[in-house]
Residue, then its C-alpha position, 0 to 999 in steps of 0.5 A: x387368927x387364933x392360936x390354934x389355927x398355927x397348926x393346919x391341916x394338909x391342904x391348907x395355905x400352910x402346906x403350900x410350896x414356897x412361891x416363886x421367887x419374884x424379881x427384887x432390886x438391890x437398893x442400899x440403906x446407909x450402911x445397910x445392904x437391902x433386897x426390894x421386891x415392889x407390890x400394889x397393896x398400900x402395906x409394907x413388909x420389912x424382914x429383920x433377919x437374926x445374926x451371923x450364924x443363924x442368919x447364914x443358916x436362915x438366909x435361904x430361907x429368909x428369901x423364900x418367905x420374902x417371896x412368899x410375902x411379896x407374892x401376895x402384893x405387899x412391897x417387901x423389903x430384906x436386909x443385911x445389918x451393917x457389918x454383916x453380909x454384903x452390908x458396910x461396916x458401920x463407923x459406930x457400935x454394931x447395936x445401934x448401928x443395927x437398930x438405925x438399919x431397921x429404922x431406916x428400911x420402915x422409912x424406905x417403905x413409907x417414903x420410897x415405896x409409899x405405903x400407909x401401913x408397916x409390918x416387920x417380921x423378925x427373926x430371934x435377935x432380928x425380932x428383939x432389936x426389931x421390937x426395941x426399934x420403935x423406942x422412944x421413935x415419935x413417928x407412926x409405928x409399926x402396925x404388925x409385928x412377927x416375933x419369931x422365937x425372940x429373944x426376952x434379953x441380950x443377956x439370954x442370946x449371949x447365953x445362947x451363943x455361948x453354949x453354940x459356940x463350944x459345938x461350933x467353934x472347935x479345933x481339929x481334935x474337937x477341943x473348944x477354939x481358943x477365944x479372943x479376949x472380952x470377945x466371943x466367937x460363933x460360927x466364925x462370925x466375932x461378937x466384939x466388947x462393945x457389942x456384948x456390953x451392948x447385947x447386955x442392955x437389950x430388955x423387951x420387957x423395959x419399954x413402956x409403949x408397945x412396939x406395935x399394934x397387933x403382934x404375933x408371938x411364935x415359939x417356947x417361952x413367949x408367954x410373959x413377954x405376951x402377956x406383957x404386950x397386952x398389958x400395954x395395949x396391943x392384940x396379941x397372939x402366940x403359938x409355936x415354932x417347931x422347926x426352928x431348929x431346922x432353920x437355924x442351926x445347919x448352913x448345909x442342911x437348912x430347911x424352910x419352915x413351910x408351915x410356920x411361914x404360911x402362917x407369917x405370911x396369913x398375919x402380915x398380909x392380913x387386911x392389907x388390902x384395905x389398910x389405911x384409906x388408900x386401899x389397893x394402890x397403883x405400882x406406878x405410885x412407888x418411887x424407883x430406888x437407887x442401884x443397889x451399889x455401896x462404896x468406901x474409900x477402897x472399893x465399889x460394889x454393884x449387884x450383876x444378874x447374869x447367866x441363868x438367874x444367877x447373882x453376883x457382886x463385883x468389888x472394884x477398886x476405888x483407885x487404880x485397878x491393877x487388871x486383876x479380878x479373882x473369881x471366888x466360889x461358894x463354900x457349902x451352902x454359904x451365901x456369897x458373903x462366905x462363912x463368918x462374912x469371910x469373902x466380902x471382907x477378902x473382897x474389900x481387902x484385895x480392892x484395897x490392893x487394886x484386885x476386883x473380884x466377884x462372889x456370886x451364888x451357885x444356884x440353889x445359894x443365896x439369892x440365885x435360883x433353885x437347881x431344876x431338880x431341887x438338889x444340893x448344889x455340892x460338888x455338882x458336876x453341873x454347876x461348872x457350867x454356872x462358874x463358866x457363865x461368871x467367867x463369861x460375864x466378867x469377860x463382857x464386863x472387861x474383868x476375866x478373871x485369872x484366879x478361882x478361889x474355892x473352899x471346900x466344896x467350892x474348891x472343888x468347883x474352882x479345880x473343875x473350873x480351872x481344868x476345863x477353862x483356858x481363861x483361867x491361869x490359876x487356882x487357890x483351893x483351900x481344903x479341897x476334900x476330893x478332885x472328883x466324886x463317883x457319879x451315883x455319889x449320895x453327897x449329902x450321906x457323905x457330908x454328913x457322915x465325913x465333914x460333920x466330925x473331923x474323926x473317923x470312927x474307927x478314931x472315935x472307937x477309942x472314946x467312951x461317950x461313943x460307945x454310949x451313944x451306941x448302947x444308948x441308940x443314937x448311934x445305930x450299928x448299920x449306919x456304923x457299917x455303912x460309914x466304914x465300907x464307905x471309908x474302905x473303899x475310899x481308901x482303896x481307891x486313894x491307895x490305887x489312883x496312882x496305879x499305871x492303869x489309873x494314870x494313863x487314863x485321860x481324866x484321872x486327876x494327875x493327867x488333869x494337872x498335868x494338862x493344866x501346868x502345860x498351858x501355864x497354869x498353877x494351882x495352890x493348895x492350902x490346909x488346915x492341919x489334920x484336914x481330911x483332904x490330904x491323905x487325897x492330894x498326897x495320894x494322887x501325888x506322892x508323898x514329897x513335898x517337893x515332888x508335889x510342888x513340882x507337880x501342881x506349881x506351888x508346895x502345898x500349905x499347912x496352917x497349924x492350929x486352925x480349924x477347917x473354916x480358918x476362922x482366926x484372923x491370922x489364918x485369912x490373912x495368910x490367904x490374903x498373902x497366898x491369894x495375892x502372890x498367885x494373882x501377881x503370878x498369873x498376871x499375863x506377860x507383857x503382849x500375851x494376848x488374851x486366852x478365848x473362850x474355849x469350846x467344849x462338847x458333850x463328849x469332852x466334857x464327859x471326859x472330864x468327869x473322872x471316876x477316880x479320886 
């Protein structure tokens, strides 16, 4: 492959649609938390995925190009670096932890999967600490290896993430979120000291043995770093990456890079059939791996495959399970780990507690399949369906659930939930924005332009650098039109939901909660300060604290100086104690029995589908 040919035209594999998804199998490597998709051809891909955020961003995509890979026969495996994702927390510093993590999926491949020849493919810190993998290993090395825009030195990623870190990590009123000591913070996901001062150490340019055979270098600045391969014996080809951006910097926009995955996959599937001397292998010569179950002393989690195609994990207690499960929804585009691995943490902290509780993926996130029509996941009114199919399977499984947990979009799928699932007793929803959307809603506009900026624009007219953007261009005149119609109504239709011809129909909000408190259940709100879903729930409520505490079972929850994400660690354990307050609060009474499965029609369910709010 030369460096010309990264850029092909339409027709070409590169423009080809990303395969479908093959079955993979949930294995654990140590710490490491790991996706196994089995293959003929005597090769073996391993994908290094980058860190926290980016790899929140990417993690969909990283699937696909896992698929992609796989489908051409070669065994693929992809993982989670302990301490992120589902992965354990490891008992030593995150680097080397990280490094023993890449070592120990080249030994699954070889050993487990019984393949001759490795390629790796890593992305930005994932294609560095790739690289450095292999220093000082006196086994047979890496034969392929893709560097997707790496990172030359730790010190350069720490630079970057600090500059990520002022655009990510901000308060309500946008001013920079207070940081901890010696540690930084990005995207929610915490770097520590240890790691820093780890990060600091990390230079591709130090090693004196290549880390592979052949190499394939994408995106700017690779040049030195090429030319330093070469020096040291191996064949090496570069080109861009011109939709990095796309890929790593938006958890609810993020785009699969076509294009520059056909040509990953072109390099690492290269001659596969042929490697080595065994050639095309048979399956059957593979070893079967273990479940892909982690334990620690709290807690046991396994992967469930349920309902259509969607992916789960239920965290059980180790000891005692005191009867309780919570259901946890996906937030944005987030996968079942949560923003800044938030859920899986809460996850392991509830088992402590003797709670179970189960985080899947809505389709179209994380490791469920697409949605049929290729649409956002957010606030689809078709995905309680997929929150249903979870309560169904935990049923079978002896864990219904008695408590949804959302945020944000999430929290508006676990109120959906909750007002058309008797299973469920209560609801703790953080930030939830809106009970309902207008059917014809474009959500994806209404993200963009609402959630992307805690300000309205009418606040931000008061700014001077917004009247530059407008002068400048980049801010367009129609669109600032378009935003402010769009809030107008939304207000209008907040200052008239609690109007008599609002309130008498069957599915506005209020005849929902209404509904929902005469069965027995309870839902809990919490915001951040100056969140934009309040002005909602005081709308469809009343102004009273009291009177909405009345209304929906528990007063609603302000915390004071956080951010939308509740990244600070005081403000998750504050949902920690809410969330097991409403758990030990829905615990059935003694001889209840338990609630059935309630049966809905079409017409019931269109019902429900309100236009208010």
């Amino acid at each position: 492959m030369s460096p010309t040919a990264h850029t092909q035209p339409p027709g070409s594999r590169a423009s080809e649609a990303v395969a479908p998804i093959p079955v993979d199998i949930p294995v654990a490597l140590g710490d490491a938390f790991a996706w196994y998709t089995p293959g003929q051809l005597p090769r073996g891909v391993l994908l290094c995925g980058t860190f926290g955020f980016e790899q929140g961003c990417a993690y969909r995509s990283w699937r696909e190009l896992a698929a992609l890979i796989a489908g051409a026969g070669c065994p693929t495996l992809r993982f989670d670096y302990p301490g992120q994702g589902d992965a354990r927390d490891p008992d030593g510093p995150e680097i080397p932890a990280a490094l023993d993590a890449i070592r120990a999926g080249i030994a699954f491949l070889r050993e487990r999967a019984g393949v001759d020849e490795i390629a790796v493919v890593g992305l930005r810190l994932g294609a560095t600490l790739a690289a450095l993998s292999q220093e000082g290993d006196p086994g047979p090395g890496i034969d392929r290896l893709v560097m997707l825009s790496p990172f030359a030195t730790g010190k350069a990623y720490r630079r970057e993430m600090a500059m990520q870190s002022r655009l990510l990590d901000v308060m309500p009123d946008r001013t920079p979120m207070p940081q901890e000591p010696d540690a930084l913070m990005v995207g929610s996901f915490v770097l520590g000291p240890q790691t820093l001062a780890d990060l600091g150490r990390l230079d591709l340019m130090a090693p004196a043995r290549a880390p592979a055979r052949r190499i394939l270098l994408l995106g700017p600045k690779v040049d030195s770093l090429a030319e330093r391969y070469r020096a040291l014996g191996s064949a090496v080809e570069t080109g861009p990456f011109p939709d990095l951006t796309q890929l790593v910097s938006d958890p609810l926009f993020s785009r699969t890079p076509v294009e520059t995955f056909a040509v990953v996959r072109d390099f690492a599937v290269a001659g596969a059939d042929g490697a080595g001397a065994a050639g095309t292998r048979a399956a059957a010569g593979a070893v079967a791996p273990a479940p892909g179950r982690l334990t620690d002393a709290a807690w046991s989690e396994e992967v469930s495959r349920f309902g259509p195609g969607l992916v789960g994990i239920l965290c059980r207690p180790a000891a005692a399970w005191s009867g309780d499960t919570v259901l946890v929804v996906n937030s944005g585009r987030n996968p079942r780990a949560g923003h800044g691995r938030q859920t899986t943490r809460l996850a392991r902290r509830l088992a402590a507690a003797g709670i179970a509780s189960f985080r899947f993926d809505l389709r179209g996130i994380g490791d469920s399949p697409d949605r049929p029509d290729g649409s956002l996941p957010l606030y689809a009114a078709d995905s309680v369906a997929e929150v249903t199919a979870a309560i169904d399977h935990l049923a079978a499984l002896g864990h219904t659930p008695g408590v949804v947990l959302g945020n944000c979009s999430g929290a508006y799928q676990a109120f959906q939930a909750l007002a058309q699932d008797t299973r469920l007793r209560a609801a703790l929803l953080v930030n939830l924005y809106c009970f309902d959307l207008k059917p014809g809603t474009d959500v994806e506009t209404m993200v963009r332009d609402t959630f992307r900026h805690s300000q309205g624009y009418l606040a931000r007219a008061r700014q001077g650098r917004f009247w530059r953007r407008i002068l400048s261009g980049e801010i367009g005149l129609t669109r600032i039109a378009a935003a402010l119609l769009r809030d107008g109504r939304a207000r209008l239709d907040r200052w008239t939901t609690r109007m008599p011809w609002r309130t008498l129909q069957r599915a506005s909000v209020a005849g929902r909660v209404a509904r929902i408190r005469r069965r027995g259940a309870r839902i809990c709100m919490v915001y951040s300060a100056d969140d934009l879903g309040i002005p909602t729930v005081r709308a469809h409520f009343g102004a009273s604290d009291d009177r909405i505490g009345r209304r929906l079972g528990y007063p609603v929850t302000i915390l004071p100086g956080t951010d939308h994400n509740l990244s600070r660690q005081a403000d998750q354990d504050r949902i920690l104690a809410l969330l097991e307050r409403v758990v030990r609060d829905a615990r059935p009474a003694a001889g209840e029995p338990a609630p059935a499965r309630p049966s809905r029609s079409p017409r019931g369910l269109a019902l429900r589908l309100s236009r208010s709010g």
